[in-house]
C-alpha positions in Angstrom: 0.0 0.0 0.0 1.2 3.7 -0.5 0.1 6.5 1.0 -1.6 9.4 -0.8 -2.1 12.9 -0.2 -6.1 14.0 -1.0 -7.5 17.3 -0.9 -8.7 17.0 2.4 -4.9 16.1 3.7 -4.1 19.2 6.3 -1.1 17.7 8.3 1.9 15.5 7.7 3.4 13.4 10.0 7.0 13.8 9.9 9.3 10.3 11.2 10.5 9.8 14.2 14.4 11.5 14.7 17.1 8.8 13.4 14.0 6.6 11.1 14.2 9.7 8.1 16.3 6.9 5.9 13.6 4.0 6.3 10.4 5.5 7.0 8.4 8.4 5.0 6.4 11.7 5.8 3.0 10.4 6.1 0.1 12.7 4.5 -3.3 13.3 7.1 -6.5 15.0 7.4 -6.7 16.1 11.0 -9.9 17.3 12.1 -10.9 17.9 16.1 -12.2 14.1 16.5 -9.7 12.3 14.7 -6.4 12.3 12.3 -6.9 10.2 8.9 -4.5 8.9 6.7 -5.0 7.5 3.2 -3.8 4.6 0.9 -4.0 3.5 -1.9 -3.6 -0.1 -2.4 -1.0 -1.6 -5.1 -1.7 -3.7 -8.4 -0.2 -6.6 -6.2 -2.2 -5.8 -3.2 -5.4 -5.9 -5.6 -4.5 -9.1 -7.1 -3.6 -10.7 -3.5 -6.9 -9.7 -1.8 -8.9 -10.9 -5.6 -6.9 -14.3 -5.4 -7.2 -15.5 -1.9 -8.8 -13.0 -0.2 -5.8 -11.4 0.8 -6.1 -9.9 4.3 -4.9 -6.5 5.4 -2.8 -5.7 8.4 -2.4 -2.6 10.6 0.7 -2.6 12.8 1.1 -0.1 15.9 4.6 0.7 17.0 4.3 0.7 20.6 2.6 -1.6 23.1 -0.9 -0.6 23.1 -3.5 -0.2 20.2 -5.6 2.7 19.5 -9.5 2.7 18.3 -9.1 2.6 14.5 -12.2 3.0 11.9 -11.5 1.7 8.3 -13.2 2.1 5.4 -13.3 2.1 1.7 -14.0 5.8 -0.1 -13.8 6.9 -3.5 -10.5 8.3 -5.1 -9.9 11.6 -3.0 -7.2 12.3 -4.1 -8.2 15.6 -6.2 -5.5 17.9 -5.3 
């Protein structure tokens, strides 16, 4: 998965100090309730989840999990 900027992306969430070579700025829309980040999933990734139902995975770094909400939207990305 990559992910996109869209024109509702306000924010970017820069990497952690030392993790610049490995990880990338990562394009949101933060609103007061909630900070969303979108992705667009890869000709492989399609093929994968059409195949054998292909599952997709969210990892937290940290110990704990946070409430998540996902969802499939139209192409946003209109910027």
């Amino acid at each position: 998965m990559i992910p996109v900027k869209t024109n509702q992306s306000n924010a970017v969430l820069k990497p952690a100090k030392g993790t610049e070579a490995s990880v990338s700025p990562l394009p949101v829309a933060r609103d007061p309730r909630s900070v969303t980040s979108t992705w667009q999933l890869t000709k492989d990734d399609v093929a994968l989840i059409n195949s054998n139902g292909g599952l997709i995975s969210i990892s937290i770094v940290g110990q704990t999990h946070p409430p998540l909400f996902m969802h499939v939207e139209p192409d946003v990305r209109k910027v």
